[in-house]
N, C-alpha and C positions, 0 to 999 in steps of 0.2 A: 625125194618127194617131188613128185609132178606137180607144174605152175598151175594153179588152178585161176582165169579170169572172171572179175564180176561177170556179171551174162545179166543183158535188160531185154525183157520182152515186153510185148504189145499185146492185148489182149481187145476185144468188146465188150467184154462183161468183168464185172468186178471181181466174179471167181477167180478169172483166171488159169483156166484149165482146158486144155484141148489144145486143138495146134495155133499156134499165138501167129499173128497178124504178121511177125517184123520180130529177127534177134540180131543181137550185136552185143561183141562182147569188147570190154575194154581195151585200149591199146597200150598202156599201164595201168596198174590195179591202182586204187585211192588213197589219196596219202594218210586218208582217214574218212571215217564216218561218224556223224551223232545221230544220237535217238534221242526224239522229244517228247514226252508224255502230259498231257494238261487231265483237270479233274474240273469240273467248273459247279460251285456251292451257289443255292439260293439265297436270300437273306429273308425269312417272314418280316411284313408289318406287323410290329408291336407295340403298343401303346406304351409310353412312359418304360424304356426299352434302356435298361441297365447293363446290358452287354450283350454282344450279337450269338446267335446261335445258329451254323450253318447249317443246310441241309441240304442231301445230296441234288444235285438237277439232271448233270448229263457229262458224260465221256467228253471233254474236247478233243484236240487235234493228236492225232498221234503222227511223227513228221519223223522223216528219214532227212539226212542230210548227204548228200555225197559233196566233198570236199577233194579241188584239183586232181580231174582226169586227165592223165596228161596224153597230148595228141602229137608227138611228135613225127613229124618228114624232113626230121635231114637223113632219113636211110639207115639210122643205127637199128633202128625198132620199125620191123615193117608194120603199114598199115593195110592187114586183111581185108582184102574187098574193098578198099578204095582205092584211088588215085592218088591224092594229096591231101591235108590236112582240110582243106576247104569242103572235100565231097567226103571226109569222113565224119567230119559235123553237121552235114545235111541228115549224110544215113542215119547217125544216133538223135537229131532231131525228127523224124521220120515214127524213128519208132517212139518217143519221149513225148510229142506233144503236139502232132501235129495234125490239125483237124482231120476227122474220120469222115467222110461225106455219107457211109453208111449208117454211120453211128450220128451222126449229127451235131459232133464231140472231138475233141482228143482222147485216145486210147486209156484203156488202165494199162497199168504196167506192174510186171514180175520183177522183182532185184533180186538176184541168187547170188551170192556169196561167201563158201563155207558155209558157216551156221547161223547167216544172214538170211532171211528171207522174208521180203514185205512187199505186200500190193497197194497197189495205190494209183495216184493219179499226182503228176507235173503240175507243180505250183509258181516255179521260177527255174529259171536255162539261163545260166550265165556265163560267157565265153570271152576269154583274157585272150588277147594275141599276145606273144611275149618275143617269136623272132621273126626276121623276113628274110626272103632274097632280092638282092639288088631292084629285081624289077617291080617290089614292093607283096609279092605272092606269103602268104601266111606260111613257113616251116615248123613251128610250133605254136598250140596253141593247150589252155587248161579249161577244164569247165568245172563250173559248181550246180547240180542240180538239187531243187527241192522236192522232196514227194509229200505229199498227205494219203494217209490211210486210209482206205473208202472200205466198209462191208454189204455187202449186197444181205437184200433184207432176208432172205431164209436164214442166211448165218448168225445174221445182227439176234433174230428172233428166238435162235438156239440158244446162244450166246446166253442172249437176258435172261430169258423164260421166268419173266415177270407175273406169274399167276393169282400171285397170292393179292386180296384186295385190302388185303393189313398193311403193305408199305408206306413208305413217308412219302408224300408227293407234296411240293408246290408249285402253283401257277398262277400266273398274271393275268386281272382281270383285266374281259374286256366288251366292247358295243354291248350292252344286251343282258350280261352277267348277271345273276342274283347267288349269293350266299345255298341259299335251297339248291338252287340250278346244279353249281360246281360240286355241289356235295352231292347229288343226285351222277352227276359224269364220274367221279374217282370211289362213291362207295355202292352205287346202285340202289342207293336210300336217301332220299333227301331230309328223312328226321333227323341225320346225327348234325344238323344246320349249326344246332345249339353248340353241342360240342367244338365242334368247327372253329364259331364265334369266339369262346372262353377260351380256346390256345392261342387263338389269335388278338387278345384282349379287347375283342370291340363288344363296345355295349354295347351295340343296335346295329341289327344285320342288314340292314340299307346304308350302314356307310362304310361301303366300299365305292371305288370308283374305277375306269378304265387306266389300268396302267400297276392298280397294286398288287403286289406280290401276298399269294394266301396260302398259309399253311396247313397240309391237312395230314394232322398224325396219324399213327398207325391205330385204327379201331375193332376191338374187335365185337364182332355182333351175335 
């Protein structure tokens, strides 16, 4: 079976498709990889509130980890397309993070590997020296990169397809807010106020204030 290497590409857009910016493929594959997955719950304001009841808010971070790529130039493992360990950590900085002057950014980035595959964007580049030569020049070196997962919004919006005006929303008041208001933004009615109120157990829909968390069930009309 043929070696297959990670492969990082550079992109402009969060797709990530077409001819990408910048490739480089690793000079040993990773000693490993994690994936990180977050979920992140609201909590309603509830009056005289006997136990919490989450409810959904938003996807957090979805994180790639690459764990020690290793860079070596003593000659056992050639370094494709560079020189020395020093201008091989340029090029893979190059394509991983480093400002786009068209983009106005650092790049997104493709990671392929096997039946690996995540776009994203460089959240941290960290690079170990581990050997030298006499004259102090870097011969090996390892790096840990982070990624986070970014969607560009047509896909984000496929993805959701949030249509329905019966889901569970909550959101934090704020400057300006009224009770009627928020219930007029999430159900396109501002009479189910009332209802609103009684899940939220306030007795008088003037006491909310800027900062609290208001739940608004799913209704159907």
């Amino acid at each position: 079976m043929a070696l297959v290497k990670l492969k990082l590409q550079s992109f402009e857009s969060p797709v990530c498709s077409g001819n990408p910016l910048k490739t480089i493929y690793a000079v040993v594959n990773p000693e490993n990889y994690s994936k990180d997955f977050a979920i992140n719950y609201g909590k309603p304001k509830v009056q005289a509130n006997s136990a919490q009841t989450l409810f959904f808010s938003d996807i957090g971070d979805d994180t790639l980890t690459l764990n020690k790529l290793i860079i070596d130039g003593t000659g056992v493992i050639p370094l494709e397309g560079a020189d020395d360990v020093d201008d091989y950590i340029q090029m893979l900085e190059a394509v991983v993070y480093k400002y786009n002057g068209n983009m106005h950014s650092p790049p997104y980035v493709k990671i392929t590997w096997g039946n690996l595959i995540f776009k994203g964007v460089c959240t941290s580049f960290k690079t170990n020296y581990q050997l030298f030569r006499p004259d102090g020049k870097a011969l090996r070196a390892t790096v840990d990169i982070v990624f986070k997962s970014t969607v560009d919004p047509k896909t984000k919006a496929q993805q959701a397809n949030n249509k329905s005006a019966d889901l569970t929303h909550v959101r934090t008041v704020k400057g300006g807010d009224t009770l009627p208001l928020m219930t007029y933004r999430i159900y396109g009615d501002s009479s189910f106020y009332l209802e609103v109120a009684k899940a939220n157990g306030l007795d008088n829909i003037h006491a909310i204030k800027p900062g609290d968390q208001i739940y608004f069930p799913p209704l159907k009309k």
